[in-house]
VEXTI-287411 format. One record per residue (C-alpha): residue number from 1; residue in one letter; x, y, z. Coordinates in nm, 4 decimals, padded with zeros to 6 digits, m for minus. Layout:
// VEXTI-287411
+------+-------+----------+----------+----------+
! nuke ! filum !        u !        v !        w !
+------+-------+----------+----------+----------+
!  NUM !     A !        X !        Y !        Z !
...
+------+-------+----------+----------+----------+
END
This chain:
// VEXTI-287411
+------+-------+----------+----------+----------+
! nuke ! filum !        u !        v !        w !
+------+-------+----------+----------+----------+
!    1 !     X !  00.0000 !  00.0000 !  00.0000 !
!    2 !     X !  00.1340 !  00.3606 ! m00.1464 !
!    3 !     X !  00.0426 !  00.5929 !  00.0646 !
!    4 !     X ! m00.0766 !  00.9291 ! m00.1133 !
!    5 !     X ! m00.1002 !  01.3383 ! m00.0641 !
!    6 !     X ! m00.3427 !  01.5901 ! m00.2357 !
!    7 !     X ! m00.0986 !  01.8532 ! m00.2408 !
!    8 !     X ! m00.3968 !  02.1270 ! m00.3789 !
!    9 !     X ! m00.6087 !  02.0048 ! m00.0663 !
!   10 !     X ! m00.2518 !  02.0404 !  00.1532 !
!   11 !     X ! m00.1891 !  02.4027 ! m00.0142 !
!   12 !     X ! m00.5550 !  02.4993 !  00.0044 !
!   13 !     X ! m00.5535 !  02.4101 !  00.3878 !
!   14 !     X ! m00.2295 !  02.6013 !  00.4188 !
!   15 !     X ! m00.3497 !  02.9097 !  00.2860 !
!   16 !     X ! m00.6246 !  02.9858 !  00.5318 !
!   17 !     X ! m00.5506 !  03.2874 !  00.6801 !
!   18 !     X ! m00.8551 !  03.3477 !  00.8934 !
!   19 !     X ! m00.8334 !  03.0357 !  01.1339 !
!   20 !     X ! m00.6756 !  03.0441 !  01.4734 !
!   21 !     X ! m00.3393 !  02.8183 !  01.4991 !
!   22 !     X ! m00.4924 !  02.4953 !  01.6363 !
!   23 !     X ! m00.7785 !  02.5104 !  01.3747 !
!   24 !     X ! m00.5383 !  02.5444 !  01.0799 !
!   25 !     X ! m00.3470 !  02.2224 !  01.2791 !
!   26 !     X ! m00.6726 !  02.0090 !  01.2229 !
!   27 !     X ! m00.7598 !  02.1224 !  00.8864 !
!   28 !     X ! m00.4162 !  02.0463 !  00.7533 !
!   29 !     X ! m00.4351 !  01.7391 !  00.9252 !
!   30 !     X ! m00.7706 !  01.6605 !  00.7366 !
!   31 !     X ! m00.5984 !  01.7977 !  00.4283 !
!   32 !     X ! m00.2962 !  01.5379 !  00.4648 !
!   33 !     X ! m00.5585 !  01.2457 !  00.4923 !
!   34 !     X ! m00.8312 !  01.3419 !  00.1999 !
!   35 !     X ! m00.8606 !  01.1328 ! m00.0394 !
!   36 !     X ! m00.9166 !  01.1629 ! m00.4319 !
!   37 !     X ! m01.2670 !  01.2264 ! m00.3930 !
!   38 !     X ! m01.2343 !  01.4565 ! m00.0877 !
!   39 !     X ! m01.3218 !  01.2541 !  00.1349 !
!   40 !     X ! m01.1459 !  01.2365 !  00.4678 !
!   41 !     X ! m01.1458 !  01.0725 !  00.8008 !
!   42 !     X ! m00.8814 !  01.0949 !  01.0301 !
!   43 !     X ! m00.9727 !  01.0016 !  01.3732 !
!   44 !     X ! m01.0358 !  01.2703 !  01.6856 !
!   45 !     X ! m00.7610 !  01.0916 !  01.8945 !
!   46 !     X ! m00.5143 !  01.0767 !  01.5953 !
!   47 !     X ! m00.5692 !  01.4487 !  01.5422 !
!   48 !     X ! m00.5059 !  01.4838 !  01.9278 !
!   49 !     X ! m00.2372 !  01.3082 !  01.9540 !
!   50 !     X ! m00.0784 !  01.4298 !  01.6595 !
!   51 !     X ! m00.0600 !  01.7889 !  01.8093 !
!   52 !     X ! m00.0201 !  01.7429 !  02.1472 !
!   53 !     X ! m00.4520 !  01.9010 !  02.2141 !
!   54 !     X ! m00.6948 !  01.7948 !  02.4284 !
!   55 !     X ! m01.0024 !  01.6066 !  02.2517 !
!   56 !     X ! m01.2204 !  01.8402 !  02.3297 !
!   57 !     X ! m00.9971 !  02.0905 !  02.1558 !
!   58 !     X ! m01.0183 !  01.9150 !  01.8448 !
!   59 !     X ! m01.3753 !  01.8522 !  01.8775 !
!   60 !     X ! m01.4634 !  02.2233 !  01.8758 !
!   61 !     X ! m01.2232 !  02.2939 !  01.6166 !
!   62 !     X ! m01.3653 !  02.0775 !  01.3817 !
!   63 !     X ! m01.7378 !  02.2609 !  01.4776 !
!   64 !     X ! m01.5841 !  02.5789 !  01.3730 !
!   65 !     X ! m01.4227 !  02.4658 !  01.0571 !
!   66 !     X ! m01.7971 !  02.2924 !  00.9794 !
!   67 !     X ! m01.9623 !  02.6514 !  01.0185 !
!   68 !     X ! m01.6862 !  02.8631 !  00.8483 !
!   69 !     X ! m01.7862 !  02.5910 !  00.5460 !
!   70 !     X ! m01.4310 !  02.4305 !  00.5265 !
!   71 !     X ! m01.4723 !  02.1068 !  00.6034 !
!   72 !     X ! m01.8726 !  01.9224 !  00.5272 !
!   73 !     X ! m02.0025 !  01.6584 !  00.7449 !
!   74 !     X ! m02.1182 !  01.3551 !  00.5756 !
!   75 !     X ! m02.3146 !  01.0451 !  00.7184 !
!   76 !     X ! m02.0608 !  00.7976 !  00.6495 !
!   77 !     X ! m01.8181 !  00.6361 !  00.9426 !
!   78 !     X ! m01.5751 !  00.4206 !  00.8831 !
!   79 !     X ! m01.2454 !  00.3230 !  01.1236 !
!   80 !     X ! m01.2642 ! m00.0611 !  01.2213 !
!   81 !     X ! m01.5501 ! m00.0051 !  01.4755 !
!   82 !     X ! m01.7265 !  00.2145 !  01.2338 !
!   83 !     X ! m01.7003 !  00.4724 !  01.4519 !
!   84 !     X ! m01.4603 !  00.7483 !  01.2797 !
!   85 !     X ! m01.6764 !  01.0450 !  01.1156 !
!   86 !     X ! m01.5937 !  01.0861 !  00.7946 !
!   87 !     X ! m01.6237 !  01.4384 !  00.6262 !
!   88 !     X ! m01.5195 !  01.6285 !  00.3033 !
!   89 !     X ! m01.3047 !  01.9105 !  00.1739 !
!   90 !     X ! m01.4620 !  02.1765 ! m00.0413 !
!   91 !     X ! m01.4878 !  02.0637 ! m00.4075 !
!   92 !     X ! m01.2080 !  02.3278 ! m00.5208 !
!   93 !     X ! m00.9345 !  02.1151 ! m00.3181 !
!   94 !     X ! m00.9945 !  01.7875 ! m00.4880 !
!   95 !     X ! m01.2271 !  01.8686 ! m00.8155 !
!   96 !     X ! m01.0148 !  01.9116 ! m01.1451 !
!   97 !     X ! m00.6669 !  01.9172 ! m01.0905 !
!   98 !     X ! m00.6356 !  01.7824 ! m00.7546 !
!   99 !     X ! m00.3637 !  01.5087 ! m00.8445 !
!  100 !     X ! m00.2047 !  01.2973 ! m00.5712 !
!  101 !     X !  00.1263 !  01.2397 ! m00.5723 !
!  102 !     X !  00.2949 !  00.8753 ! m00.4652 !
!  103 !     X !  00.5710 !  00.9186 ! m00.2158 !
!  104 !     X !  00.8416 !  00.7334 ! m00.4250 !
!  105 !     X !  01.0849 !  00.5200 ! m00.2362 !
!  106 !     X !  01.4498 !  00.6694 ! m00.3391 !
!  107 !     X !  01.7363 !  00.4635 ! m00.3970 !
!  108 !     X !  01.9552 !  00.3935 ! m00.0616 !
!  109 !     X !  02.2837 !  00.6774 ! m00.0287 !
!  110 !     X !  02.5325 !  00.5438 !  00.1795 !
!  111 !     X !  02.5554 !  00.6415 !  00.5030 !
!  112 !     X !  02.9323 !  00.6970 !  00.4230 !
!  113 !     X !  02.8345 !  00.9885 !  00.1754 !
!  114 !     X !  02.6347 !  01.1987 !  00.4262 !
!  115 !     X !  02.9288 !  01.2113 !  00.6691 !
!  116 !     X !  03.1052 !  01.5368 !  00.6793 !
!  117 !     X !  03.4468 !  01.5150 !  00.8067 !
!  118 !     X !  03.5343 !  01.7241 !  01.1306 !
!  119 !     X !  03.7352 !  02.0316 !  01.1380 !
!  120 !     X !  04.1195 !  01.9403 !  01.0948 !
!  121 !     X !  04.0520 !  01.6568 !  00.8623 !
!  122 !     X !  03.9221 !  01.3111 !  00.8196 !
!  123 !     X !  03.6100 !  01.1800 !  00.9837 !
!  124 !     X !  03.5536 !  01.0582 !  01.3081 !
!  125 !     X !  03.5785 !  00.6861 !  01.3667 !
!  126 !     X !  03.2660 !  00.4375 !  01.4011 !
!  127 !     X !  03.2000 !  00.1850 !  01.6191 !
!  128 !     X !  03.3954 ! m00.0849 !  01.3909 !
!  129 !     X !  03.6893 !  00.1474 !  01.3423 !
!  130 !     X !  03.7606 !  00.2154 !  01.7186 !
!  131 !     X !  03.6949 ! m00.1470 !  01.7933 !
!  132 !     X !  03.9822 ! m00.2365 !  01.5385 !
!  133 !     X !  04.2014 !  00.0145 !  01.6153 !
!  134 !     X !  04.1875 ! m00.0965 !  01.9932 !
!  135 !     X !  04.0234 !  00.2039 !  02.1535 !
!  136 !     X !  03.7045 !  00.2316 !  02.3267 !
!  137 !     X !  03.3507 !  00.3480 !  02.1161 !
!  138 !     X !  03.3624 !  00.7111 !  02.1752 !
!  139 !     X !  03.7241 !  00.7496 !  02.1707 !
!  140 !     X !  03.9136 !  00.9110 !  01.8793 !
!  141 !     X !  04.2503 !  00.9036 !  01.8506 !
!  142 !     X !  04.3564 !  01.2688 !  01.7903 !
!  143 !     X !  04.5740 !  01.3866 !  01.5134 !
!  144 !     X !  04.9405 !  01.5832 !  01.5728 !
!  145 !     X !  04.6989 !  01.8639 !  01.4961 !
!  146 !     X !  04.4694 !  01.7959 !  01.8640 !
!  147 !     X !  04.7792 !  01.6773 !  02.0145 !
!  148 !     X !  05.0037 !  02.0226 !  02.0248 !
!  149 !     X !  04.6601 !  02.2496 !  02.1115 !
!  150 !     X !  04.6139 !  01.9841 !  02.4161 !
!  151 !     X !  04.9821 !  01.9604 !  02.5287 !
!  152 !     X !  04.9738 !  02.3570 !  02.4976 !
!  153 !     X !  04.6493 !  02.3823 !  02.6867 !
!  154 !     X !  04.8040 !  02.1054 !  02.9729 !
!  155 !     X !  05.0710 !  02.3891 !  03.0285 !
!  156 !     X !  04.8489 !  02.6172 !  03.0114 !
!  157 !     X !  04.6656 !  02.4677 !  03.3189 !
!  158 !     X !  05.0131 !  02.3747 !  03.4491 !
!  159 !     X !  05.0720 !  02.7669 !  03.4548 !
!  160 !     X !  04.7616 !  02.8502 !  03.5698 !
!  161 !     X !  04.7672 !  02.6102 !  03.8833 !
!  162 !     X !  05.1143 !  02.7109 !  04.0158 !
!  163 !     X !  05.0113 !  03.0769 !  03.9902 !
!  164 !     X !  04.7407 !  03.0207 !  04.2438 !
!  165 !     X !  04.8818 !  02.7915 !  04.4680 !
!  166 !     X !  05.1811 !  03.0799 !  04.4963 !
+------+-------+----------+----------+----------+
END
């Protein structure tokens, strides 16, 4: 199973300017789930749960996006008890034009590729690496680079300590 978005329902929902924050949270959320016939049916708990609101929240958002005539009730239910409302977008967000796209599964990058190397050179080393270079996960074994700066800041702290204890 594919799963699909009406990105002209998604849009449409986005560019509501008159709804409060958490209203424009459950339309887009309706707008995600419509389907090619407008139709739409996520569930009051998903919606909840999804942004962190109280049911009744949700409940009285969906009321006011019912009378501000963005989102229709219809008599259908449907949910594996039967008991999921199901309700509709206005006709300009799915009627001519409003194409789903397929989210396409992309070839695999290595994880290699996406790695950029710290600052001084080369990358830091991966489990595998530190286990066969004999060093603990975690530990790197620093460069003549990281060496010097930490000899120079070990006299640093050297100097520091005997100037206080004089």
């Amino acid at each position: 199973m594919s799963q699909w978005i009406n990105l002209r329902a998604l849009q449409w929902a986005y560019d509501q300017t008159e709804l409060t924050v958490t209203t424009k949270a459950i339309l887009m959320t309706f707008a995600l789930h419509v389907d090619e016939r407008g139709y739409t049916w996520p569930g009051v708990d998903h919606i909840a749960s999804t942004w962190r609101m109280d049911r009744k929240t949700v409940r009285r958002g969906i009321d006011d996006l019912i009378s501000l005539g963005k989102l229709f009730t219809t008599k259908q239910r449907r949910g594996a008890t039967g008991q999921v409302k199901v309700y509709r977008l206005p006709k300009i967000t799915w009627e001519s034009g409003g194409k789903r796209t397929p989210f396409q599964k992309s070839e695999r990058v290595p994880k290699e590729s996406c790695k950029r190397p710290i600052s001084g050179g080369g990358f830091p080393p991966n489990k595998e690496q530190g286990i066969r270079n004999n060093t603990p996960y975690g530990e790197h074994i620093p460069s003549e680079r990281y060496t010097r700066s930490g000899e120079r800041a070990a006299r640093e702290l050297e100097e520091e300590g005997r100037r206080t204890t004089s």
